[in-house]
N, C-alpha and C positions, 0 to 999 in steps of 0.2 A: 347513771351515777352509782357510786360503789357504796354499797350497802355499810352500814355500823362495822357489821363483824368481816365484810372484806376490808376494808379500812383498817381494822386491829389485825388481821391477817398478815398485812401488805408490812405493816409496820414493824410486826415481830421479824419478817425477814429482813427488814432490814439493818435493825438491831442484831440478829442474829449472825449479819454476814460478813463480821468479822469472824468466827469460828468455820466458815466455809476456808476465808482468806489462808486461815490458820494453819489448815488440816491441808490444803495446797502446799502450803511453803514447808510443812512438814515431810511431808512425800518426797516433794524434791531435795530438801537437805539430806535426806537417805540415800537420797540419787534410787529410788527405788523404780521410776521410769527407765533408766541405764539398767540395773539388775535386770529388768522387764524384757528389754528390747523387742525385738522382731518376736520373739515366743512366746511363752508360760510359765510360770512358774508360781507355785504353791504356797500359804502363809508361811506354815513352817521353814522353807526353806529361807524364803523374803528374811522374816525374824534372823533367822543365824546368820546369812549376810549381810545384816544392821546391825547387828547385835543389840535387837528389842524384845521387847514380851510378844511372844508369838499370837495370843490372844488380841494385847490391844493394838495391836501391830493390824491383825484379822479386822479387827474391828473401824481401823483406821480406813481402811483400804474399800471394806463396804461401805461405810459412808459416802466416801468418790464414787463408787459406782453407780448410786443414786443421782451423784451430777455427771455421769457419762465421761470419767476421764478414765476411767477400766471396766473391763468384763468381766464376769465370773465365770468359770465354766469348768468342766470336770475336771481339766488339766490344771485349774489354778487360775490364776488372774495374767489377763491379758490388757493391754493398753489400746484407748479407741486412739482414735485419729488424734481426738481433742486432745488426752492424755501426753501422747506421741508427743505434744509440742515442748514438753517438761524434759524432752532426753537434750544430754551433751550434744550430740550430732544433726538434731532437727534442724532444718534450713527457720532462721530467724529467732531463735530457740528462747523460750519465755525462762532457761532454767536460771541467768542471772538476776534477772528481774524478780523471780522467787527468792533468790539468795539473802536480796538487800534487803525484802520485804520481813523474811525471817529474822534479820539479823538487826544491824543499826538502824537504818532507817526506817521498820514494823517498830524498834523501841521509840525511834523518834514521834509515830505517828501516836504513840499512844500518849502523849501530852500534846494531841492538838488543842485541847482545853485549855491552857496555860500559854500558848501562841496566840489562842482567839484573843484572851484576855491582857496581854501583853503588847499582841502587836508584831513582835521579835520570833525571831524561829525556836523550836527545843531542842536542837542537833548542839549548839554551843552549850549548854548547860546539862546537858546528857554527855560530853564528851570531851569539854575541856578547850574547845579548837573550833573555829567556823567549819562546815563541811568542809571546802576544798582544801582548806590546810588538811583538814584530816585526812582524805584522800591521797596527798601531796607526802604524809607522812607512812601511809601504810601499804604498801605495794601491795602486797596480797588483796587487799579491801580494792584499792586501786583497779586491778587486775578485772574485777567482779563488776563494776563500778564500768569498767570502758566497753567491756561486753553487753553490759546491758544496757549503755546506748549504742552500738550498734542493732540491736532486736529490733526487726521490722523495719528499718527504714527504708524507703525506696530511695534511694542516692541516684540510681538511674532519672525518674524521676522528677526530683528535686533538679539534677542536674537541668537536664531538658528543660526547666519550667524559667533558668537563669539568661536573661537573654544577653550573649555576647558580642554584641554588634559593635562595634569599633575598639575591643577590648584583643589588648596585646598582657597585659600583664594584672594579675588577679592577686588581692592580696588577700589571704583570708586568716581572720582574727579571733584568734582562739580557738584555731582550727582542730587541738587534739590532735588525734594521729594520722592526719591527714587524705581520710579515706575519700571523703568530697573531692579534694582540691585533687588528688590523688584521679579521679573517675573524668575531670573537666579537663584537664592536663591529657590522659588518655584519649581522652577523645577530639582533639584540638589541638595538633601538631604544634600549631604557629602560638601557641600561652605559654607566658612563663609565671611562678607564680610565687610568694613569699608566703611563710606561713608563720606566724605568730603566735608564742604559747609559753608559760612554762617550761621548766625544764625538763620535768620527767615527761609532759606530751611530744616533747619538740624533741624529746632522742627517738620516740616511738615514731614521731611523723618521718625524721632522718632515716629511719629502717627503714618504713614501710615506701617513700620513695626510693631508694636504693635498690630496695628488694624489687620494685615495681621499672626498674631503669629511666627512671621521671627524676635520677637526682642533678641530671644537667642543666634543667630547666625549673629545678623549684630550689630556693634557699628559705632553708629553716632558722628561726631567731628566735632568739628567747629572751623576756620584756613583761611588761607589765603592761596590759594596753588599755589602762587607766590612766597612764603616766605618758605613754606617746605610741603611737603605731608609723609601720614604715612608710615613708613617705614615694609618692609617685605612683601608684596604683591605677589604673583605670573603674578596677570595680574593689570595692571594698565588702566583703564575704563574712557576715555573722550569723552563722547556724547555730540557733538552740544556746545564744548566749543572752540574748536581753532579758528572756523571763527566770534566768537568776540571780537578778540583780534589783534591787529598788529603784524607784524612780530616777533620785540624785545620780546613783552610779550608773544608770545608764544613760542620763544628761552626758555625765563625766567623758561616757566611752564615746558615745555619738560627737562631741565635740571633738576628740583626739582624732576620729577618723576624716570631720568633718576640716579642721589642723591640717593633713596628711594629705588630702586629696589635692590634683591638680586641676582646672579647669576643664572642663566636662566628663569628670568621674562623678562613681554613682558610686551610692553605699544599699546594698543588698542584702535582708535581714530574711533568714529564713525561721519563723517560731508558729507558737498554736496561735489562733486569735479565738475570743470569746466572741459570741453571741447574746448580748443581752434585750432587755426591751418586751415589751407586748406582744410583740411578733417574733420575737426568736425563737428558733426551734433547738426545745432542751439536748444536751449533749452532756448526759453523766461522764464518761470516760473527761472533759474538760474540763469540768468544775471539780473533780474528784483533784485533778492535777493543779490546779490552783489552789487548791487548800496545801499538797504537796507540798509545793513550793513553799507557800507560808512557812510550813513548820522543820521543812530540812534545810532549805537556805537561804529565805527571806526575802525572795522574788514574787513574783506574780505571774499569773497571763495575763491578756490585755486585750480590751476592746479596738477596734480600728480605730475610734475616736484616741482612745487614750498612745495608740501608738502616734498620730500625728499629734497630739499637743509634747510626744518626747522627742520629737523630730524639730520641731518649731522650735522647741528651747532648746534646740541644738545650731539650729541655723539650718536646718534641712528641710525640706518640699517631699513628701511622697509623690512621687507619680501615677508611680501602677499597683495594684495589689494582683496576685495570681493565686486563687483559691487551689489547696491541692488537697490529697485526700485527708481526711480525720481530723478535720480545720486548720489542718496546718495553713498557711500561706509564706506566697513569697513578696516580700515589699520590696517596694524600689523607690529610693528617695535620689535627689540632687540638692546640690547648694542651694540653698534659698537666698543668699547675699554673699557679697566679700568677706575673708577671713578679717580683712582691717575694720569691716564695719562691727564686728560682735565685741 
């Protein structure tokens, strides 16, 4: 058992580890990993290519050393591996995810005391706009925003975990810019597949099939899929869309798809699930992302429980769940009754 003063120890870090958070997203707003690259380079020179105080600049840059994201060494500072992940060109690269954290959404977290208290998220009252409006409004912000859900996802993966067994045509809902439907399509001659979005994701998804020569067999539409999604689907596809949505709105969404389908289609949810209970095993990187949600766009994550009672008040039956890595899973539900009986 952890003594008094390991106990006050454990505590100050973690009170303190917003100023670690800080001094990250700091680095990367300099893009000072990119100045870094493959070499060395010097405070001094760092400073005049930021145009910072060469001192707190020095002083910046040892602090990270101490959590192993640079070296120090005769030549100047060098970047470890860990570091490396903060550059423009790193494969799955953490430098957007640094971006938002420094920017609106590091100001949004810091009224997560007024979301606890409220209920409601801070992004609308820090900004004027629900996130996605906001997003929908700022292309630059946008831009930063799509990249950094690409980081790390295994789509490979994900893909492979989607079982397509009597599936000819895939409609996927809120697809974004269609990198998924984009990867299933590839690799499954005989799919065809609609994707559903916005307008500003649904020109990106238009490119990105195009550019991918997938635009013969996927059509892009643009909808509100609160309001109706395309009909005739065999598998209906929502990656990383229910946990930003409240309960109600994703009643709403589950019904419009659940509307949509024809008789023995399946609706396919790919999101995190929690672990809660006596015997769950704790997962910070989860719960950190559920507070997330709360305060940028008034979602959740979700227990398996809590996802089958939003399936039931949809008229849906989960069937399978498929654990994949970093609690993501993949669920798969079917009609639970006739559209005439709801």
């Amino acid at each position: 058992m952890e003594t008094t003063t390991a106990h006050g120890q454990r505590l100050r870090r973690m009170i303190q580890g917003h100023l670690l958070s800080r001094a990250v997203c700091v680095l990367a707003d300099l893009r000072v990993p990119d100045l870094i690259g493959e070499g060395a380079r010097d405070g001094p020179e760092l400073a005049r290519l930021t145009g910072t105080d060469p001192d707190a600049l020095i002083r910046l840059l040892r602090a990270l050393v101490t959590f192993e994201l640079l070296d120090e060494r005769d030549d100047g500072f060098r970047l470890t591996p860990l570091g490396a992940g903060l550059r423009t060109d790193a494969p799955a690269s953490a430098l957007p995810s640094a971006l938002l954290a420094h920017g609106q959404i590091g100001e949004a977290w810091q009224h997560l005391g007024n979301a606890v208290r409220t209920g409601t998220p801070s992004f609308p009252d820090l900004y004027g706009t629900d996130f996605f409006s906001y997003v929908d409004r700022n292309p630059a912000f946008r831009e930063v925003f799509d990249r950094s859900q690409a980081d790390g996802l295994a789509l490979d993966d994900l893909a492979d975990a989607v079982d397509l067994t009597g599936v000819r045509r895939i409609v996927d809902v809120g697809g974004g810019d269609g990198a998924l439907l984009a990867a299933l399509l590839a690799g499954h001659p005989h799919l065809h597949g609609t994707l559903l979005d916005l307008a500003a994701p649904a020109r990106r998804a238009r490119e990105q099939m195009r550019a991918a020569g997938l635009d013969g067999r996927c059509t892009v539409v643009t909808g509100d899929f609160f309001a109706s999604v395309p009909a005739g689907g065999d598998l209906y596809l929502l990656r990383q869309i229910l946990h930003d949505w409240d309960d109600a709105r994703c009643v709403t969404l589950l019904r419009s798809c659940r509307r949509a389908m024809p008789p023995g289609a399946r609706v396919v949810v790919s999101d995190l699930v929690l672990d809660t209970g006596p015997s769950a095993v704790p997962d910070e990187s989860a719960a950190l992302m559920d507070l997330y949600m709360l305060t940028v766009v008034g979602g959740r994550e979700r227990t398996i429980a809590q996802f089958h009672d939003l399936f039931a008040r949809a008229g849906l039956t989960i069937r399978r769940v498929t654990p994949l890595a970093g609690r993501t899973a993949v669920i798969e539900a079917v009609a639970a009754r006739s559209v005439h009986e709801e």
